[in-house]
PLY file of the C-alpha trace (Angstrom):
ply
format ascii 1.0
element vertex 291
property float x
property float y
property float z
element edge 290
property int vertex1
property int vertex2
end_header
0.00 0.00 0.00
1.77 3.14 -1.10
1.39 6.22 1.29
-0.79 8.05 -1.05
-3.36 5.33 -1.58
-2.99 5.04 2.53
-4.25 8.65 3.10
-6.85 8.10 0.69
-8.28 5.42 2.53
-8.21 7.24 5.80
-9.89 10.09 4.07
-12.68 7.36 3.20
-12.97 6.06 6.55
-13.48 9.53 7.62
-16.23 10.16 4.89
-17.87 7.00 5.85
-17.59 7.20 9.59
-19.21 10.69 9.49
-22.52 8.93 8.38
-22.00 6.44 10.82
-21.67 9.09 13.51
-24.99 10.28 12.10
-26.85 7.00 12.65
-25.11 6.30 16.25
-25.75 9.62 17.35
-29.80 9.07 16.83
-29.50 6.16 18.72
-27.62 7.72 21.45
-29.94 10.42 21.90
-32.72 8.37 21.66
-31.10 6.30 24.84
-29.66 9.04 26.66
-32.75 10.61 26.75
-35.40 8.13 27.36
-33.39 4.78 27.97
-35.49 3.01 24.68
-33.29 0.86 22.65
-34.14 1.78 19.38
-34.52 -1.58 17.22
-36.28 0.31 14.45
-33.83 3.05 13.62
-32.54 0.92 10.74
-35.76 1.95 9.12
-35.65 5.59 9.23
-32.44 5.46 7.42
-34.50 3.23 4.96
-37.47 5.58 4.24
-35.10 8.39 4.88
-33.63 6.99 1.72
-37.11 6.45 -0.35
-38.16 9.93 0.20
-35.09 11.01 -1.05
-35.78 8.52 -4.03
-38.98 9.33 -4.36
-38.75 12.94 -4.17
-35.23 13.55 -6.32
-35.76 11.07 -8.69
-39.66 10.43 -9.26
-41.18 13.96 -8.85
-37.12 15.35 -10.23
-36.75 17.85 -7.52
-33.29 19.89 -6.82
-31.41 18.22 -4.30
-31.40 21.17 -2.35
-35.30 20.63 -2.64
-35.67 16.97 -1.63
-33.23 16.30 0.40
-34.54 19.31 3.00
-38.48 17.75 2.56
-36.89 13.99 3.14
-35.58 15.20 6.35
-38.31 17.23 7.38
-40.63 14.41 6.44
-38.58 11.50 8.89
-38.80 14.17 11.19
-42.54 14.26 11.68
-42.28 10.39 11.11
-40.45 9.91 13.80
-42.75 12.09 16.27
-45.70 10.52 14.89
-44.61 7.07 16.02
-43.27 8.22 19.25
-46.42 9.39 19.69
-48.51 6.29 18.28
-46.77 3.85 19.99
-43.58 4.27 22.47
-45.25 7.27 24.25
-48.24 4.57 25.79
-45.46 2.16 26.69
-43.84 4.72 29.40
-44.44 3.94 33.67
-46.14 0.53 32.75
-44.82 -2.46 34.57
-41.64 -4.05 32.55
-42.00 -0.77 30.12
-37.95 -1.46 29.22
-38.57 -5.08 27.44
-41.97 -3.32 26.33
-40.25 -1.00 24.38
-37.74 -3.25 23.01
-40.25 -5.89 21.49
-42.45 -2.69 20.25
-39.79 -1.32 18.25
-38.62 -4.89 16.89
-42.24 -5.03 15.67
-42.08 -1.59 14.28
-39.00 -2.91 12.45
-40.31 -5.74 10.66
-43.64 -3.68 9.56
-41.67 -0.45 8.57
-39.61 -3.33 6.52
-42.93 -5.09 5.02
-44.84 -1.65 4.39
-41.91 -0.29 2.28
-41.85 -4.01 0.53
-45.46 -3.35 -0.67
-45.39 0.26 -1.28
-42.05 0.15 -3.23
-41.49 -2.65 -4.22
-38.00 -5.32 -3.93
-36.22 -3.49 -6.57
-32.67 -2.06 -5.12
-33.04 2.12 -6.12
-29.93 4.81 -6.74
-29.91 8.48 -6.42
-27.68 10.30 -9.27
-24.86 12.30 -7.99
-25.46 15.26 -6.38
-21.90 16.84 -7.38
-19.82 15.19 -10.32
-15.80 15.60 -10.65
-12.61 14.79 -8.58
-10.81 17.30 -6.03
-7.07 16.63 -6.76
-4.70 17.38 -3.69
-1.31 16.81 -5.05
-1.34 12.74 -5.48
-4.33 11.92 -3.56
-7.91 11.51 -5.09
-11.38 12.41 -3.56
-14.89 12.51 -5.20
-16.50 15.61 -4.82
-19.36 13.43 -4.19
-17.87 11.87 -0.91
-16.17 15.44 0.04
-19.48 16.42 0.33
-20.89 13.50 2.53
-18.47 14.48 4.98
-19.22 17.93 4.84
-23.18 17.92 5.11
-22.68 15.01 8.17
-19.69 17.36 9.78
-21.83 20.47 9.75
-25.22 18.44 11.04
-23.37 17.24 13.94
-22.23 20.82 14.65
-25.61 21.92 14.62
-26.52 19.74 16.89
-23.90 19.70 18.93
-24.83 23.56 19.14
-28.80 23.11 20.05
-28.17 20.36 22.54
-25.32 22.93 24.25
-26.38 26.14 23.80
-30.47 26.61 23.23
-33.20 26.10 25.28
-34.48 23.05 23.35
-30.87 21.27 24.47
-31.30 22.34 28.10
-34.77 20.48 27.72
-33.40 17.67 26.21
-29.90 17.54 28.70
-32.27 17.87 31.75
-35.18 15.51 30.85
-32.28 12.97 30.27
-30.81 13.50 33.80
-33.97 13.29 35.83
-37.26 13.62 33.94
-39.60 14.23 37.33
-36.96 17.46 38.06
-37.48 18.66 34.59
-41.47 18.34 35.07
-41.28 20.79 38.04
-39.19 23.54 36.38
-42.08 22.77 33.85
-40.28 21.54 31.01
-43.20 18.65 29.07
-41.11 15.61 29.18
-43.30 13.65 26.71
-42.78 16.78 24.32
-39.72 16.44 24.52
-39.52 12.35 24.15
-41.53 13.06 20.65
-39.49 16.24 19.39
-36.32 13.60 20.56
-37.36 11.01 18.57
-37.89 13.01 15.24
-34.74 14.51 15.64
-33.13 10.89 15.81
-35.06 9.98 12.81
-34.28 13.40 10.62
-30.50 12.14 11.32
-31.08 9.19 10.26
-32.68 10.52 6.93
-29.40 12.50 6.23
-27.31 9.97 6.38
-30.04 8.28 4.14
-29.74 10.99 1.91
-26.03 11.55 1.57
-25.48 7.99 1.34
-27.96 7.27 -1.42
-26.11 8.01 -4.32
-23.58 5.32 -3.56
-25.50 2.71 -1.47
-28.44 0.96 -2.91
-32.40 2.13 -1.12
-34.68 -1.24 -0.64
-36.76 -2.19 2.06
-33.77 -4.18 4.22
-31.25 -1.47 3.75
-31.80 -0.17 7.31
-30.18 -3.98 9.13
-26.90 -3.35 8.50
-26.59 0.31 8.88
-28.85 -0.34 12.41
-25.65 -2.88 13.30
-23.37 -0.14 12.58
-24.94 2.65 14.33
-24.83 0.02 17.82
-21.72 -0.63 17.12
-20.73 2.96 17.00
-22.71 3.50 20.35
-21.06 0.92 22.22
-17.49 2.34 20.69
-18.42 5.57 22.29
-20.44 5.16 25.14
-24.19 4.21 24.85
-26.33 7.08 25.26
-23.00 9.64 24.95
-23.85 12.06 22.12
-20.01 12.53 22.08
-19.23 9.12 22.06
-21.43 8.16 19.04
-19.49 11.24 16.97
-16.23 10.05 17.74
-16.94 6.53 17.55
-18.19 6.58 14.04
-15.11 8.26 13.15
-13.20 5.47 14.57
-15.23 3.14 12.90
-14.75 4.41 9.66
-11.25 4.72 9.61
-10.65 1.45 11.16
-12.98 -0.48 8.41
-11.37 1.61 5.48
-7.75 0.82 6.32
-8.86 -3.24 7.60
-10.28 -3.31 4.43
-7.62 -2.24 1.85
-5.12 -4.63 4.28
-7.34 -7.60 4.03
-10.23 -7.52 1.68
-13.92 -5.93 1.72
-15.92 -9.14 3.17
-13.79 -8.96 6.27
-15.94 -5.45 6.85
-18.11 -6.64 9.26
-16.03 -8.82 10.61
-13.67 -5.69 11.52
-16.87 -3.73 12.85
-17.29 -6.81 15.34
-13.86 -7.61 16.22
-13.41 -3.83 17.62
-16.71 -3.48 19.28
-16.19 -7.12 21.02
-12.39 -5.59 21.93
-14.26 -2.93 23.36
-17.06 -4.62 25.34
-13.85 -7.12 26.66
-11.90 -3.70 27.51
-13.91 -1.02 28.31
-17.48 -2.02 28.40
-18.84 1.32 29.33
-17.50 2.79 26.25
-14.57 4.78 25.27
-16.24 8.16 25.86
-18.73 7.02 28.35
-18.38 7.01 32.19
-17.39 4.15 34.54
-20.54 2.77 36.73
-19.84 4.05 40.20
0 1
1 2
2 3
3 4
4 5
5 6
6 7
7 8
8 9
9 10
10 11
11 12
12 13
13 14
14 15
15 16
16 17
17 18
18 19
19 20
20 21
21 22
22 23
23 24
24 25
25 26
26 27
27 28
28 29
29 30
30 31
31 32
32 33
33 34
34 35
35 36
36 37
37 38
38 39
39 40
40 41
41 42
42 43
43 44
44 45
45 46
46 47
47 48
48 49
49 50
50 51
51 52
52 53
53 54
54 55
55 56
56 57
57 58
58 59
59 60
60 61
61 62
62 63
63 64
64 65
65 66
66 67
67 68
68 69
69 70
70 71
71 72
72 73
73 74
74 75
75 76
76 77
77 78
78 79
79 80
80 81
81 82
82 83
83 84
84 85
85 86
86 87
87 88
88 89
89 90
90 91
91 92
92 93
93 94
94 95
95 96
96 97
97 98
98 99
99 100
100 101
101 102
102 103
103 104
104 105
105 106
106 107
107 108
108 109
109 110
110 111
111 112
112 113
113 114
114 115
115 116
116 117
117 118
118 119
119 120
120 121
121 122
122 123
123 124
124 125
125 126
126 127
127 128
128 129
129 130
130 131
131 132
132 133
133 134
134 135
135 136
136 137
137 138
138 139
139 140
140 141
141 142
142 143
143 144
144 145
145 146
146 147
147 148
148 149
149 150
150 151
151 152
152 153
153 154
154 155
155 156
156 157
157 158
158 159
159 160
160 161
161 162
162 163
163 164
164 165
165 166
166 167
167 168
168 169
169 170
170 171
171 172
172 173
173 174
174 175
175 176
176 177
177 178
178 179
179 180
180 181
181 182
182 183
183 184
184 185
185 186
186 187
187 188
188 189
189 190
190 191
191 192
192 193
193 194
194 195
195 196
196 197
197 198
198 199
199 200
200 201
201 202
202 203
203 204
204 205
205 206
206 207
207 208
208 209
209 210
210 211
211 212
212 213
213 214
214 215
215 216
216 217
217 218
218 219
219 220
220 221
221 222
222 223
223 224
224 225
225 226
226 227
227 228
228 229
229 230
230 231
231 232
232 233
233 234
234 235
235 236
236 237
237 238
238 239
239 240
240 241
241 242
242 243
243 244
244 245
245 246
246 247
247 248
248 249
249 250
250 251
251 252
252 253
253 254
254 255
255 256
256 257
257 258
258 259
259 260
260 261
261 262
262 263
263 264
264 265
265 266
266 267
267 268
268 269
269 270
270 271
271 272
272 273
273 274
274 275
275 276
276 277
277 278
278 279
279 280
280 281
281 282
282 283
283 284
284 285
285 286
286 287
287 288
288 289
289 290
């Protein structure tokens, strides 16, 4: 492997693990806030993905037109079935398993209802951005450059209303003790709901900027769900941190396993680090020690 070819693949990773940061960082928040293992996030990247599909390629809107909608769409998605079905599960008796099986069964009919609405057929996006950026030896896509850039400047935004605005504080304080948050009069199940689309609008981006070079059918969401815990366990589950950086590690790890072995060792990699993790640190790399 030359040194130039080496950087490229590190650049990859990066590209890559900045999607995967978007899909572990819905599950994190998800977790971190309301302590639901999300089983069906796998499927908002999936109709994160159709939308996209449908919207770009079927109705031939701007990508600065449908990718916006898709997002805003999974976004009320998400809410909507927050509000359907995990929001009844809450302060019943075993509500933890409850929630598990519920979203496992929102999984398989998220999976079955995109089966008969679109059919088994894989489906691509075009390109948003043709060309290659040069810098000296080293070759990038403009298509992957900007991947990394629309994930990169999500998780900043994020990163900024969970920190800094007064929907964050919500969110930060619900997740550290929801009965405090009710007497300062902050609406925890609001906030579950608004948590839950946000988790799912993530999802759709990485969807979206992943579309043009990963296939959209109705069991596209099962490996990237796989991913995403992996990438929560890296970092921490329930650390929005942790699920950032962890991506990021994943990424660069699987691109540079990948060009040293061959690409149906991926997974294999993926699940080799998270198990060194779990055996090492199994509260994460980001996250904190039980007391």
């Amino acid at each position: 492997m030359t040194i130039y070819l080496f950087i490229e693949q590190i650049i990859n990773g990066l590209i890559i693990g900045s999607t995967y940061a978007l899909i572990g960082s819905g599950i994190a928040l998800i977790y971190g806030t309301m302590r639901v293992l999300n089983l069906a996030h796998g499927e908002f990247y999936m109709l994160g993905g159709y939308f996209v599909f449908y919207l770009a390629v079927t109705m031939g809107l701007a990508p600065w037109i449908a990718i916006p909608t898709a997002v805003f769409g999974a976004f009320l998605l998400g809410m909507a079935i927050q509000r359907t079905t995990i929001h009844f599960l809450f302060g019943r008796e075993g509500w933890m398993f409850s929630t598990i099986a519920a979203t496992l069964g929102l999984s398989i009919f998220l999976q079955n209802a995109a089966l008969l609405l679109f059919g088994e057929q894989f489906q691509t996006v075009p390109y948003y951005v043709s060309g290659v950026v040069e810098l000296g030896q080293v070759r990038i896509p403009a298509q992957r450059i900007l991947i990394f850039a629309v994930s990169m400047a999500t998780i900043g935004v994020m990163t900024y209303v969970l920190k800094y605005t007064r929907l964050g504080w919500a969110i930060r304080a619900t997740s550290q003790d929801r009965d405090a948050a009710a007497v300062v009069g902050i609406p925890a199940e609001r906030i579950y709901m608004i948590t839950f689309g946000i988790a799912a609008a993530l999802g759709a981006i990485a969807a979206a900027m992943l579309a043009p070079i990963y296939s959209i059918n109705p069991w596209s969401g099962l490996p990237i769900l796989l991913k995403g815990f992996v990438v929560v366990i890296l970092g921490g589950l329930g650390s929005f941190p942790g699920a950032i950086a962890g991506g990021l590690i994943l990424g660069v790890v699987e691109a540079v396993g990948v060009q040293v072995t061959s690409s149906e060792w991926r997974d294999v990699i993926s699940f080799g680090l998270m198990i060194a993790v779990i055996w090492w640190r199994p509260w994460g790399l980001f996250g904190q020690k039980p007391s």
